[in-house]
C-alpha positions as a printed NumPy array, in Angstrom:
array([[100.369,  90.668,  91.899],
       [101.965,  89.381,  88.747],
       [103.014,  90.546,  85.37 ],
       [103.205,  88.904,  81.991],
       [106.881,  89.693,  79.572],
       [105.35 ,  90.672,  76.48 ],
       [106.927,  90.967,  72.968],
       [110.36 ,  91.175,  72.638],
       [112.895,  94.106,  72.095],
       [113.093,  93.513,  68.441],
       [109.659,  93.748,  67.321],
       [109.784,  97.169,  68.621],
       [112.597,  98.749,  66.342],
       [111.281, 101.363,  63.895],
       [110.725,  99.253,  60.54 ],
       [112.792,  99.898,  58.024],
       [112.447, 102.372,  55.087],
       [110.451, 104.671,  57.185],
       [112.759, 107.144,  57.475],
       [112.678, 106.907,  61.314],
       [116.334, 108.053,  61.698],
       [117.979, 109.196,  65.27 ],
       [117.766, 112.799,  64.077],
       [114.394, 111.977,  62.778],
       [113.298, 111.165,  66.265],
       [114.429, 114.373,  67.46 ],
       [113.079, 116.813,  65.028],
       [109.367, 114.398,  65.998],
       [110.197, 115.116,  69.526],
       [110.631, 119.012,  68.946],
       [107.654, 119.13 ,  66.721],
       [105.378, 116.906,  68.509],
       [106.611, 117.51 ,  71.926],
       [106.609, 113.6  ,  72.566],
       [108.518, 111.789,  75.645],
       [111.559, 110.162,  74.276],
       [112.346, 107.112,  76.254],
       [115.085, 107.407,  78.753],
       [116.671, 104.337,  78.513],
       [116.401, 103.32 ,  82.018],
       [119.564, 100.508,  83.581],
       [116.893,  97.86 ,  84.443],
       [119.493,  97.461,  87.602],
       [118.564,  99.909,  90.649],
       [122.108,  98.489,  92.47 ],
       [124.985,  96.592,  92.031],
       [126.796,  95.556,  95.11 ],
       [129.855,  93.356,  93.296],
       [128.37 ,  90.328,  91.831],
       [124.966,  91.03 ,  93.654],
       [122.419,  93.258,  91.498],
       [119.088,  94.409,  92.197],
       [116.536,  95.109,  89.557],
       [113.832,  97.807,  89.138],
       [111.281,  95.357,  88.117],
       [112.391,  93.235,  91.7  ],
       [112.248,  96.181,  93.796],
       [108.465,  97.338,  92.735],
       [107.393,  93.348,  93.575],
       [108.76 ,  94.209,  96.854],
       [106.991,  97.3  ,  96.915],
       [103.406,  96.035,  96.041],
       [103.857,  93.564,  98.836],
       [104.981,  96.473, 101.309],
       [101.711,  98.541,  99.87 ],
       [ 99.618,  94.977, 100.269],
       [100.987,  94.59 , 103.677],
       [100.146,  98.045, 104.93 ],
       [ 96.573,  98.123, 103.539],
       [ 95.618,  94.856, 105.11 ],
       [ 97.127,  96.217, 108.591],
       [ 95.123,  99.129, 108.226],
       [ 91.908,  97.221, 107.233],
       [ 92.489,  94.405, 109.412],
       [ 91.893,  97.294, 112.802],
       [ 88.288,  97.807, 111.85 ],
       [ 85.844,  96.141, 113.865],
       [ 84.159,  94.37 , 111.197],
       [ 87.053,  93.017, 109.538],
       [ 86.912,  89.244, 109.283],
       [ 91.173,  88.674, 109.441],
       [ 92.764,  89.681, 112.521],
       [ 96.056,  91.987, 112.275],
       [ 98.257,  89.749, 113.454],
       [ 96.839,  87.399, 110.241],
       [ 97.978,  90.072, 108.414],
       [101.791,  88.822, 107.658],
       [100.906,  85.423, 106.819],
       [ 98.575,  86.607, 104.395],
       [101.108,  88.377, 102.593],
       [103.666,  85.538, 103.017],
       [101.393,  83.238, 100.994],
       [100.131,  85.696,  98.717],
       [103.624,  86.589,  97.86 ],
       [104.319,  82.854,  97.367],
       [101.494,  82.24 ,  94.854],
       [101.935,  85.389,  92.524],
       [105.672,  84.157,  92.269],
       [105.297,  80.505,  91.769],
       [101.849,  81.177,  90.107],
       [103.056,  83.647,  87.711],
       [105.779,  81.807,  86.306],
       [104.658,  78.637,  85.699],
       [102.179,  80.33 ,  84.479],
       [103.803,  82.614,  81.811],
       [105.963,  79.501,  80.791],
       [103.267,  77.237,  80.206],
       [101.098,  79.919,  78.295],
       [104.119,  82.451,  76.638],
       [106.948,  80.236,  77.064],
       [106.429,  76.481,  76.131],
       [109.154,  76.537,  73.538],
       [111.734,  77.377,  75.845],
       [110.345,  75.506,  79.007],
       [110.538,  72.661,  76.31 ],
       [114.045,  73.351,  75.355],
       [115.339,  73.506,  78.628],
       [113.007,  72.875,  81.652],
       [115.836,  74.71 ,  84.026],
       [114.654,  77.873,  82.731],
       [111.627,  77.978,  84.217],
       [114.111,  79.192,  87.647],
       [115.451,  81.677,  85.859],
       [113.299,  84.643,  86.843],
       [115.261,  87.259,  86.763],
       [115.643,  86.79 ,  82.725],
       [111.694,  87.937,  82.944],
       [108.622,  86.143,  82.273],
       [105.441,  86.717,  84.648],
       [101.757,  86.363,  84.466],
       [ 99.157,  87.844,  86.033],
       [ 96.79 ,  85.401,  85.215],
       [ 99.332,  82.484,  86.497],
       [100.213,  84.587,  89.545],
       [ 95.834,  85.076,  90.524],
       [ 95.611,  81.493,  90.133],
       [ 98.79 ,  80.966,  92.444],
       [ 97.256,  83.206,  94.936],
       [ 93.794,  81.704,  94.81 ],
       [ 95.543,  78.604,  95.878],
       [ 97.424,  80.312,  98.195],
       [ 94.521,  81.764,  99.957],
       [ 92.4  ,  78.496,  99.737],
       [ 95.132,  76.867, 101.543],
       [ 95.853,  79.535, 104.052],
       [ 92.032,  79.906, 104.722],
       [ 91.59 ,  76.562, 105.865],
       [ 93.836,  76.653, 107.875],
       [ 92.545,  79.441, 110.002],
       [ 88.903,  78.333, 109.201],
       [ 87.808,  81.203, 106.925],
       [ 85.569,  80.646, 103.678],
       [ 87.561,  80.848, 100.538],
       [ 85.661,  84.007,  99.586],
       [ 86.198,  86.304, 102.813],
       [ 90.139,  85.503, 102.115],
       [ 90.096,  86.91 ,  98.285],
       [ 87.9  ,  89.653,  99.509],
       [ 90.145,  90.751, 101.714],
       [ 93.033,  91.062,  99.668],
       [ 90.954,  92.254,  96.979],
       [ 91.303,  96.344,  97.369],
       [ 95.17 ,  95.84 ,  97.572],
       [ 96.234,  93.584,  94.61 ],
       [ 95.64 ,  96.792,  91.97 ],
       [ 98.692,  98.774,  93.929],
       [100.9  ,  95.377,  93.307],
       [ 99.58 ,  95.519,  89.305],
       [100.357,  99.378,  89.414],
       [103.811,  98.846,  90.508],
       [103.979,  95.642,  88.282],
       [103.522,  97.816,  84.669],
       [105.805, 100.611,  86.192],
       [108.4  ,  97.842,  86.455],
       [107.387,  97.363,  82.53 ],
       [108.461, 100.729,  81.617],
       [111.5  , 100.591,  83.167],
       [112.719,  97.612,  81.324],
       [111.185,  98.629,  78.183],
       [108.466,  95.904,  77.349],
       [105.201,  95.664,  76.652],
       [105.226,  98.377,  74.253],
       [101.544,  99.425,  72.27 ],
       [101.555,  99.961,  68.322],
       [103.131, 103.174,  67.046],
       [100.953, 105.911,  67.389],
       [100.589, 109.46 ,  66.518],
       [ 99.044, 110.507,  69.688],
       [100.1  , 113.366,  71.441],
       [100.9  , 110.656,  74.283],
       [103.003, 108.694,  72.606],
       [106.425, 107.805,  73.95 ],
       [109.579, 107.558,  71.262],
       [111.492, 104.092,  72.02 ],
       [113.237, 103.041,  69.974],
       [112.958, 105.878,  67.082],
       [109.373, 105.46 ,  66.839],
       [106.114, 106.844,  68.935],
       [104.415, 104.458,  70.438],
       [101.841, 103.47 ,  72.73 ],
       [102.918, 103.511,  76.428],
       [100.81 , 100.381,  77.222],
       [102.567,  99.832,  80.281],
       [101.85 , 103.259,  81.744],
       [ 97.71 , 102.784,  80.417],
       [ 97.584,  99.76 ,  82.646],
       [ 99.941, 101.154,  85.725],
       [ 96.355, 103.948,  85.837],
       [ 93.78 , 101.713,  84.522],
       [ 94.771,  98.52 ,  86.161],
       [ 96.273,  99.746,  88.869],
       [ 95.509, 103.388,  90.066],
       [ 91.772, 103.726,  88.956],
       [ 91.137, 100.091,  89.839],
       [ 92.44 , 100.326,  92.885],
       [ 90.107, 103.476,  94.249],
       [ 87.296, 101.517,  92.674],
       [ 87.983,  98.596,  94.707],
       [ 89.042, 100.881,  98.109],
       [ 86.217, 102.34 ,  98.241],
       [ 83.862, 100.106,  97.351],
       [ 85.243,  98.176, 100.785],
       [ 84.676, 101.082, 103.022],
       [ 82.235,  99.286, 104.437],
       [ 81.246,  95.642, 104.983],
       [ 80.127,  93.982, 101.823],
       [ 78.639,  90.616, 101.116],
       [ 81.014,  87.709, 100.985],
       [ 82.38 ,  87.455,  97.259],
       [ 81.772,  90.898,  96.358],
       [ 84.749,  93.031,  96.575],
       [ 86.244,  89.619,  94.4  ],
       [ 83.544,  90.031,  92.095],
       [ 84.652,  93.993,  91.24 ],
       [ 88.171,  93.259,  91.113],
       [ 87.712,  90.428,  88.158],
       [ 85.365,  92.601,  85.9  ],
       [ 87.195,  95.965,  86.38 ],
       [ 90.905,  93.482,  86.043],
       [ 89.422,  91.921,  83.222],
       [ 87.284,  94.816,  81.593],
       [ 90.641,  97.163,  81.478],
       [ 93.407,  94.165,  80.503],
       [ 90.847,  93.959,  77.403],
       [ 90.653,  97.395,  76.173],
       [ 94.154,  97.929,  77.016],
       [ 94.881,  94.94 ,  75.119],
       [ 94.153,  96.782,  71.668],
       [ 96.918,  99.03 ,  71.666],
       [ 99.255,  96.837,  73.165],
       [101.68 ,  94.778,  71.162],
       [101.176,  91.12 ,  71.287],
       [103.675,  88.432,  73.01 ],
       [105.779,  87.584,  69.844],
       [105.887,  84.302,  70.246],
       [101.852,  84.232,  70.212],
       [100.888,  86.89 ,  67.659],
       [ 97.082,  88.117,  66.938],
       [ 95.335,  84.605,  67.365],
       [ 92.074,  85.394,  65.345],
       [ 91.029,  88.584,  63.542],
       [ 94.08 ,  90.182,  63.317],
       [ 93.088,  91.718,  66.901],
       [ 92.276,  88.796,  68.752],
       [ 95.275,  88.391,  71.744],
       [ 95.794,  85.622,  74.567],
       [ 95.559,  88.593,  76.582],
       [ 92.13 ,  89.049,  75.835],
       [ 90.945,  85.407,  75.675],
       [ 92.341,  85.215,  79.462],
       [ 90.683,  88.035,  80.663],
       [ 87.179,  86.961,  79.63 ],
       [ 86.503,  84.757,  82.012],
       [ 87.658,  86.872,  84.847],
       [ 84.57 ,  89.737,  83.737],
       [ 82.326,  86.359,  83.602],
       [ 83.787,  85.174,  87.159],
       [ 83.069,  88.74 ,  88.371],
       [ 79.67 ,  89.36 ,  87.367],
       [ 78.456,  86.122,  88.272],
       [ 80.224,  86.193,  91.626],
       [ 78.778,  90.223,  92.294],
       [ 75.08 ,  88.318,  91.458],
       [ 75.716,  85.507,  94.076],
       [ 77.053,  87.927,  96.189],
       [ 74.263,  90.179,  96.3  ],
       [ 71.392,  86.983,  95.651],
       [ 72.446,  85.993,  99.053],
       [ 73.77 ,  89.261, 100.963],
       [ 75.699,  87.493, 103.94 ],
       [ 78.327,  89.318, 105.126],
       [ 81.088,  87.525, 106.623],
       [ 81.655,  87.961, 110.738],
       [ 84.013,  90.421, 112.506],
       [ 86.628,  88.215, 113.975],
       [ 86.312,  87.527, 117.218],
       [ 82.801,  87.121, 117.253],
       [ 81.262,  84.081, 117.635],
       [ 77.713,  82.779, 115.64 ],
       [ 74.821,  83.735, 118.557],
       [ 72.618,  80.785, 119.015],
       [ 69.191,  81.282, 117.132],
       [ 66.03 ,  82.759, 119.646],
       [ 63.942,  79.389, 120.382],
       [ 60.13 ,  80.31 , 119.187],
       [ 57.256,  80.527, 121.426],
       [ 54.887,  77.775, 121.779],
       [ 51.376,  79.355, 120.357]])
């Protein structure tokens, strides 16, 4: 339940010579009927020196969403992880997508300045996640956590599966606020003015496509019991199937650029082998069709055979 920074403020400004004046903006706005950007104080409160940003807050929400989910799922009978599992799950889940996703965006987006000055890798309120980072620090997370209560790898990420699109929803909401990860200009009837130009709202295609549409994909695929790396299977090819195609409006990291093509992102070079991971792990899934055990129960020993 991480997010990548993407290209800065200043590759966003309407180019010059295009005429893309304040008033021009407006008249577009009037004529077009386009969403001018707000503007939005990336601060929610300030409480003296202490402040509390937007971006912060929906984190805490996707965890709160997470938490709730796994609560809810964790009742049925044939749920593997027992409800009171439930808030250490979400402890160590929390701690990988954090820790994950920024060493991960600073090793991938943000070697120059990890380079420059290695303290700034702390410095996460400045910005700077990655989902890709924060699924590997979660992976871990849940490797280590399963061990410890004796649960495969697999039944772990399965069950947190259906609830990780609600953090990524939340995540590219966060996005908007701040005003990053903006798409190409656009004359769409969609497009959002920032910055005296339409643009794509890439943020807001991956809060439905990421989040919202994967997220009912996932929920209620789960419904019901599943074989054992399943639900992780759909989660990495509909993750990695959307980041793609959303990936072709979006602006790239500026720091990065198009990296073949002229369309080619890192975006997009991530994300391929998560729909790889995903089909192959919905083929094992179904090759072998075991479905991990309530918990609670216990193995039954196998029916000795008659002599004949």
């Amino acid at each position: 339940m991480s997010f990548d920074r993407g290209a800065a403020d200043e590759c966003l400004v309407a180019p010059q010579g295009r005429g893309y004046t304040g008033a021009d903006a407006r008249v577009a706005v009037g004529e077009r009927r386009l969403f001018q950007y707000p503007e939005f104080d990336p601060v929610a409160i300030s409480l003296g020196p202490l402040q509390v940003r937007w971006y912060g807050l929906m984190y805490l929400g996707g965890f709160i969403v997470a938490w709730l989910g796994m609560r809810s799922r964790a009742k049925k009978p044939w749920s593997p992880i027992k409800p009171e599992q439930v808030d250490d799950v979400v402890f160590y889940c929390a701690l990988g997508a954090i820790i994950g996703g920024r060493i991960g965006y600073m090793l991938v987006y943000g070697t120059q300045e990890l380079l420059a000055d290695p303290r700034s890798i702390y410095r996460v309120w400045q910005g700077g996640m990655s989902f890709h980072g924060g699924l590997a620090g979660v992976l871990v997370a849940m490797a280590i956590y399963g061990r410890y209560i004796g649960k495969p790898f697999f039944v772990m990420t399965d069950f947190i599966a259906p609830w990780a699109p609600a953090g990524l929803m939340l995540g590219r909401i966060g996005n908007f606020i701040n005003g990053e990860l903006w798409g190409k200009p656009t004359d769409s009837m969609w497009g959002v003015v920032y910055h005296g130009e339409a643009r794509h709202p890439s943020q807001l295609y991956e809060a439905f496509l990421e989040g919202l549409v994967l997220f009912l994909i996932v929920w209620v695929y789960t419904r019901k019991p599943r074989p054992t790396m399943a639900a992780s299977g759909v989660f990495l090819l509909g993750y990695g199937v959307f980041r793609t195609v959303v990936e072709f409006v979006r602006v790239p990291d500026l720091q990065l650029g198009y990296l073949a093509l002229g369309w080619l992102t890192m975006g997009q070079i991530l994300s391929v082998p998560l729909i790889v991971a995903g089909l192959v792990l919905l083929w094992l899934a179904y090759r072998s069709g075991s479905i991990a055990p309530a918990h609670g129960s216990t193995p039954s020993a196998p029916t000795p055979k008659r002599a004949h």
